[in-house]
DRENKE-153808 format. One record per residue (C-alpha): residue number from 1; residue in one letter; x, y negated, z. Coordinates in nm, 4 decimals. Layout:
DRENKE-153808
   pos   code          x          y          z
   NUM      A          X          Y          Z
...
***
This chain:
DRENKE-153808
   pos   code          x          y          z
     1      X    -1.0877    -0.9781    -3.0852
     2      X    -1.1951    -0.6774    -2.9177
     3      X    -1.3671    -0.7489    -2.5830
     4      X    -1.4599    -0.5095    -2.2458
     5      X    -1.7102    -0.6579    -2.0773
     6      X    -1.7180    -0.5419    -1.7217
     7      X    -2.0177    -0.6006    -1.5074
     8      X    -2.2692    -0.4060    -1.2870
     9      X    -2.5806    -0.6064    -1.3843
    10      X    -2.7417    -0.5066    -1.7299
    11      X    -2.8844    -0.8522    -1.7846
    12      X    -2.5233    -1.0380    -1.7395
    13      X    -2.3842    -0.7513    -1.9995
    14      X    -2.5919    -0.7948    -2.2665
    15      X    -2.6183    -1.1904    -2.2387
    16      X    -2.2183    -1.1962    -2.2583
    17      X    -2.2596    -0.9486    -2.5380
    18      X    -2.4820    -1.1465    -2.7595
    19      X    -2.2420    -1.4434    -2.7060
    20      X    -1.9354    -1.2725    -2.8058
    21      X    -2.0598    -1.1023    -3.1111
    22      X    -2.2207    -1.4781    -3.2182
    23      X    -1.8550    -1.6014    -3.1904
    24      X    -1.7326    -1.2874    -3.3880
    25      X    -1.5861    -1.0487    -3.1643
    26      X    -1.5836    -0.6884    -3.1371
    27      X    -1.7474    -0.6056    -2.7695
    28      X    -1.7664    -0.2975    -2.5620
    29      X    -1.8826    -0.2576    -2.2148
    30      X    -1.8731    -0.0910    -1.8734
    31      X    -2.0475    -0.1314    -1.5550
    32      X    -1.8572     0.0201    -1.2923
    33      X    -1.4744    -0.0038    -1.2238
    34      X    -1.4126     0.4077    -1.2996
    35      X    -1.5803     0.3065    -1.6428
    36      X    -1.3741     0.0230    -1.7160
    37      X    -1.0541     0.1939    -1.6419
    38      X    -1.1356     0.4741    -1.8747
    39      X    -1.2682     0.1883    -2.1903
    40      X    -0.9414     0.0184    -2.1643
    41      X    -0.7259     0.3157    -2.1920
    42      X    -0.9702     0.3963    -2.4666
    43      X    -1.0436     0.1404    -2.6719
    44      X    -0.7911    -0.1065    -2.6347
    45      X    -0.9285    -0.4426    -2.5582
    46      X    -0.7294    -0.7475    -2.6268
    47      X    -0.9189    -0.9152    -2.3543
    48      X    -1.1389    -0.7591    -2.0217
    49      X    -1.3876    -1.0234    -1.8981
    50      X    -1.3715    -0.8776    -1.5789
    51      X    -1.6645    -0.9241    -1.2574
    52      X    -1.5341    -0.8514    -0.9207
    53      X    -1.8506    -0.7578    -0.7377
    54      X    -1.8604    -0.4083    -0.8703
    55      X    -2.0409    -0.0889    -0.6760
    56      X    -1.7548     0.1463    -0.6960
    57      X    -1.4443    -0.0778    -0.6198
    58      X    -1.3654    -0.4346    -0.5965
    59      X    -1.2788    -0.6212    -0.9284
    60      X    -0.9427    -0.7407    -0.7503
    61      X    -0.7995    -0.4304    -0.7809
    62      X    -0.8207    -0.3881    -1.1367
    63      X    -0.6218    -0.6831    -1.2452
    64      X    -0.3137    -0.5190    -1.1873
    65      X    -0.4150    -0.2012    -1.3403
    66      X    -0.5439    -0.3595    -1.6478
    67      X    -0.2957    -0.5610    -1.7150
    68      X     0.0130    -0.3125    -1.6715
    69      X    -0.1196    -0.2170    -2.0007
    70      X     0.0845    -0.4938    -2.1557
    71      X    -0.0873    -0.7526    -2.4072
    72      X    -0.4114    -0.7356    -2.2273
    73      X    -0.5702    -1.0473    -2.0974
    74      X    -0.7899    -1.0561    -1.8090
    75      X    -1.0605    -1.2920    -1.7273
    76      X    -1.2575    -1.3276    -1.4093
    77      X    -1.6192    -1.4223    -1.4450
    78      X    -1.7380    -1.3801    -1.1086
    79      X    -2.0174    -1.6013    -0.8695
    80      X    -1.7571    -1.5658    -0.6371
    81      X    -1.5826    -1.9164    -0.5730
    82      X    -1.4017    -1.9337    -0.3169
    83      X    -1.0130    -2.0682    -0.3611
    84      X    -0.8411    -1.7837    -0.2027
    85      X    -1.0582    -1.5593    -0.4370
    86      X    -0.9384    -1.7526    -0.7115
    87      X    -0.5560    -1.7878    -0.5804
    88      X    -0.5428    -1.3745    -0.5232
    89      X    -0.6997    -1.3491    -0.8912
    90      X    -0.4532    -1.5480    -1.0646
    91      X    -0.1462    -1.4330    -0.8617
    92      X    -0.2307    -1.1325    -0.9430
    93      X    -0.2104    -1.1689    -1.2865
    94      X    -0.5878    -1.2857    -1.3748
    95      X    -0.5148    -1.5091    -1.6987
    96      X    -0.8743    -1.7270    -1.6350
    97      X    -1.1298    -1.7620    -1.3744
    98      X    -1.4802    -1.8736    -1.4372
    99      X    -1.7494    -1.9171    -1.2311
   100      X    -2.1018    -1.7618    -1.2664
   101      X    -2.3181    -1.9627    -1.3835
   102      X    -2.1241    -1.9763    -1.6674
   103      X    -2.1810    -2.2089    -2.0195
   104      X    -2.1283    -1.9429    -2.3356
   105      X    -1.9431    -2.2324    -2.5291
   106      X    -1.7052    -2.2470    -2.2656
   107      X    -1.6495    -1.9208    -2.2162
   108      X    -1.5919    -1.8956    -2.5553
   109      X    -1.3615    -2.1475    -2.5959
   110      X    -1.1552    -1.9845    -2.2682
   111      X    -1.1159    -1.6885    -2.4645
   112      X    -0.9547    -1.8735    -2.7694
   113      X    -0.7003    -2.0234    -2.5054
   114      X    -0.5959    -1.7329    -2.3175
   115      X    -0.5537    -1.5389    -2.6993
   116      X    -0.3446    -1.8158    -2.7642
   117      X    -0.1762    -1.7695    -2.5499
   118      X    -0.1191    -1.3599    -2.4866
   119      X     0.0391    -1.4491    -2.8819
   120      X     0.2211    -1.6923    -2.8237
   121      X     0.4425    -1.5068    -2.5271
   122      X     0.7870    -1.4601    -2.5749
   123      X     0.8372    -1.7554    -2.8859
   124      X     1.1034    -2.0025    -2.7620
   125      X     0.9500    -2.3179    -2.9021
   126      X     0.6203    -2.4304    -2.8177
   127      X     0.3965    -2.7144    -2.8901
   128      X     0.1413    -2.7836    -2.6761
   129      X    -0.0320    -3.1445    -2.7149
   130      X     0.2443    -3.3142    -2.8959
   131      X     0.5131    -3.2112    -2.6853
   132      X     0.7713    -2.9943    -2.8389
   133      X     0.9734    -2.7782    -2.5587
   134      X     1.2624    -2.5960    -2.7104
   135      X     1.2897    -2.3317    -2.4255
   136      X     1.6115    -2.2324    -2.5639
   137      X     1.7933    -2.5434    -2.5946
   138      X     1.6151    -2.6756    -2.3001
   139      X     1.4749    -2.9916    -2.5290
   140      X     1.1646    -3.1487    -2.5032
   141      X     1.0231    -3.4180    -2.7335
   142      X     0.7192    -3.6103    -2.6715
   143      X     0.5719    -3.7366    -3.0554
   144      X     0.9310    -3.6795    -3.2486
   145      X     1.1383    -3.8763    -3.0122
   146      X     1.3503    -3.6304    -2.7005
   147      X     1.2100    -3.6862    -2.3395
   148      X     1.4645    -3.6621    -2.0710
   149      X     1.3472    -3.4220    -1.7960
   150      X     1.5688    -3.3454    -1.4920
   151      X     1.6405    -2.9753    -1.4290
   152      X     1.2943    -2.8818    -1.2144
   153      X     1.0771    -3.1204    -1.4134
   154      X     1.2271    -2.8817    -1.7089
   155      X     1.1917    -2.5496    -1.5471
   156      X     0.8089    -2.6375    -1.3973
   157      X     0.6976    -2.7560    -1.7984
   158      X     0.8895    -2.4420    -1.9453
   159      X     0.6605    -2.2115    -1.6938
   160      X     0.3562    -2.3748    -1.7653
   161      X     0.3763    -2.3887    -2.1200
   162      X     0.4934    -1.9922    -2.1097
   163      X     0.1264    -1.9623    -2.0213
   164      X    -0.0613    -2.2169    -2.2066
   165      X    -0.4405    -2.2542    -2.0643
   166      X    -0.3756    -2.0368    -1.7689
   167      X    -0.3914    -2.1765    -1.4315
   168      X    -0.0497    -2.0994    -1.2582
   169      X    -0.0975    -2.1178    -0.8535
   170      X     0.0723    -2.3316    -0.5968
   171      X     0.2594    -2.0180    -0.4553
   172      X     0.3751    -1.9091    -0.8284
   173      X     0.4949    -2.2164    -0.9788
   174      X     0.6920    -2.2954    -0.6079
   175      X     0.8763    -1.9263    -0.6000
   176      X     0.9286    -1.9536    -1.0363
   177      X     1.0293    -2.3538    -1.0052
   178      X     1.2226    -2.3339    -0.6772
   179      X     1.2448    -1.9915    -0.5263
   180      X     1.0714    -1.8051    -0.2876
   181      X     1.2168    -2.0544     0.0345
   182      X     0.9836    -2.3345    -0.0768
   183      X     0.6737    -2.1625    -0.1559
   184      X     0.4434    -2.3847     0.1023
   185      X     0.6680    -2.6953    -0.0159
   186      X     0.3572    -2.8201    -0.2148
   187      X     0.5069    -3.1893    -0.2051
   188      X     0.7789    -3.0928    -0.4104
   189      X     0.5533    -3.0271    -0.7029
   190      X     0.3174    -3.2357    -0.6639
   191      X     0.6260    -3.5534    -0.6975
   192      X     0.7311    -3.3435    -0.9940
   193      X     0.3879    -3.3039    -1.1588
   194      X     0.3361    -3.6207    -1.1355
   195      X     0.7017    -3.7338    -1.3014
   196      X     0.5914    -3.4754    -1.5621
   197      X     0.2888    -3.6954    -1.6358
   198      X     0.4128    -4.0351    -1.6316
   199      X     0.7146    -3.9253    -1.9125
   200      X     0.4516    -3.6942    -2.1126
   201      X     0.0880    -3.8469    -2.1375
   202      X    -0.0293    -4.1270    -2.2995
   203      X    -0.2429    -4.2864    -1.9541
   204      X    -0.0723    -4.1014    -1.6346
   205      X    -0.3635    -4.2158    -1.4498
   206      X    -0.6520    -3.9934    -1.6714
   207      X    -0.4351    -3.6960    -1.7679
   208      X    -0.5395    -3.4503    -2.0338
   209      X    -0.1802    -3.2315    -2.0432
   210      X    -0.0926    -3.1184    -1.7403
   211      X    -0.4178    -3.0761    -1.5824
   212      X    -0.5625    -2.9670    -1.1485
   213      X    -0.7509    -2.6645    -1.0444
   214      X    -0.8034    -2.8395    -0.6902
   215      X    -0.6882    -2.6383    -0.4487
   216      X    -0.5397    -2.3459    -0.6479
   217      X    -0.2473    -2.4807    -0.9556
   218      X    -0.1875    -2.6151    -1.2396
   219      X    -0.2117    -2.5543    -1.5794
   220      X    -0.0835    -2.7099    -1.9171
   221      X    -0.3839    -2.7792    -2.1698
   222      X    -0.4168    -2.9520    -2.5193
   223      X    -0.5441    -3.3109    -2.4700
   224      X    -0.8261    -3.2240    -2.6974
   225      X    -0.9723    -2.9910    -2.4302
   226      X    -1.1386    -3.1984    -2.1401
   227      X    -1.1447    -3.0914    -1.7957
   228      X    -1.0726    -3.2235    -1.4057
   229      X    -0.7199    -3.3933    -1.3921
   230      X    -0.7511    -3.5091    -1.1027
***
């Protein structure tokens, strides 16, 4: 892939550089927002690893921008980490957050996830983790044998596998799930998250599908990939 790296320190830019050309990627760079406006349009990234904390604007307001472009992930790698930071990100469109100090592994393995998934928009059956979900017929089979899910349990699985490895907020999956009235009605998803996870994973008490950002959402992950569940 063809990365922007956007960042205002020199140091942080050409560690993130060396890590992405180690795991093969194309990388180009800007350290201002003006600059990496004018690299996207440009050169075409298929992903912006974006800071927020830059001198000319703040990295918030490029998410939008960047990804009106169509097809172009975004990825927050800022030392900022507070949850509202990391709410307003992804409801803005952000498809990762990571926190400075980050681990290059990691970040590389984020990347793979959110390319993933910017490919795998728009198909209409998905597996994710050994769950087949048949958007189209509204089926969902958990190893080979069909799952019954009622209606929201369907619709909340169907949004987070349309974005496989991204973190979808509270607010989002409330307004998408069960419209715009019952977008502080946090019980209601939690009761269906966790129906979601006694039907679909193996242990409901350690689970590695449907997986927490405290504080922020939810996102649907392959088992293989460990992370908080709580």
């Amino acid at each position: 892939m063809k990365i922007l790296v956007v960042d205002d320190e020199p140091q942080i830019r050409r560690l993130l550089t060396a890590a992405l050309k180690r795991g093969g990627h194309d990388v180009v760079e800007a350290g201002d927002a003006a600059g990496a406006l004018t690299m996207a349009r440009h050169e075409q990234p298929d992903i912006v690893l974006l800071d927020l904390g830059l001198p000319d604007r703040d990295g918030i307001e490029l998410i939008p921008l960047l990804k009106a472009r169509g097809g172009t992930g975004v990825i927050i790698l800022s030392a900022r980490d507070a949850t509202e930071e990391k709410v307003t990100a992804l409801d803005l469109g952000a498809d990762d957050y990571v926190t400075k100090p980050f681990d290059s592994d990691e970040l590389l393995a984020r990347l793979r996830t959110a390319s993933r998934h910017l490919g795998r928009l728009g198909e209409n059956r998905l597996t994710v983790g050994g769950i087949a979900i048949d958007l189209a017929e509204r089926r969902v089979e958990r190893q080979g044998v069909e799952t019954h899910l009622t209606k929201k349990e369907f619709a909340l699985l169907a949004e987070l596998a349309a974005h496989p490895g991204r973190v979808l907020t509270h607010g989002h999956l409330l307004r998408a799930v069960w419209g715009p009235a019952h977008e502080q009605d946090i019980e209601y998803l939690r009761v269906a998250v966790r129906n979601l996870r006694v039907k679909l994973e193996e242990d409901p008490t350690q689970p590695r599908l449907i997986l927490n950002d405290p504080g922020v959402g939810y996102r649907l992950s392959d088992p293989g990939h460990r992370t908080d569940a709580r």
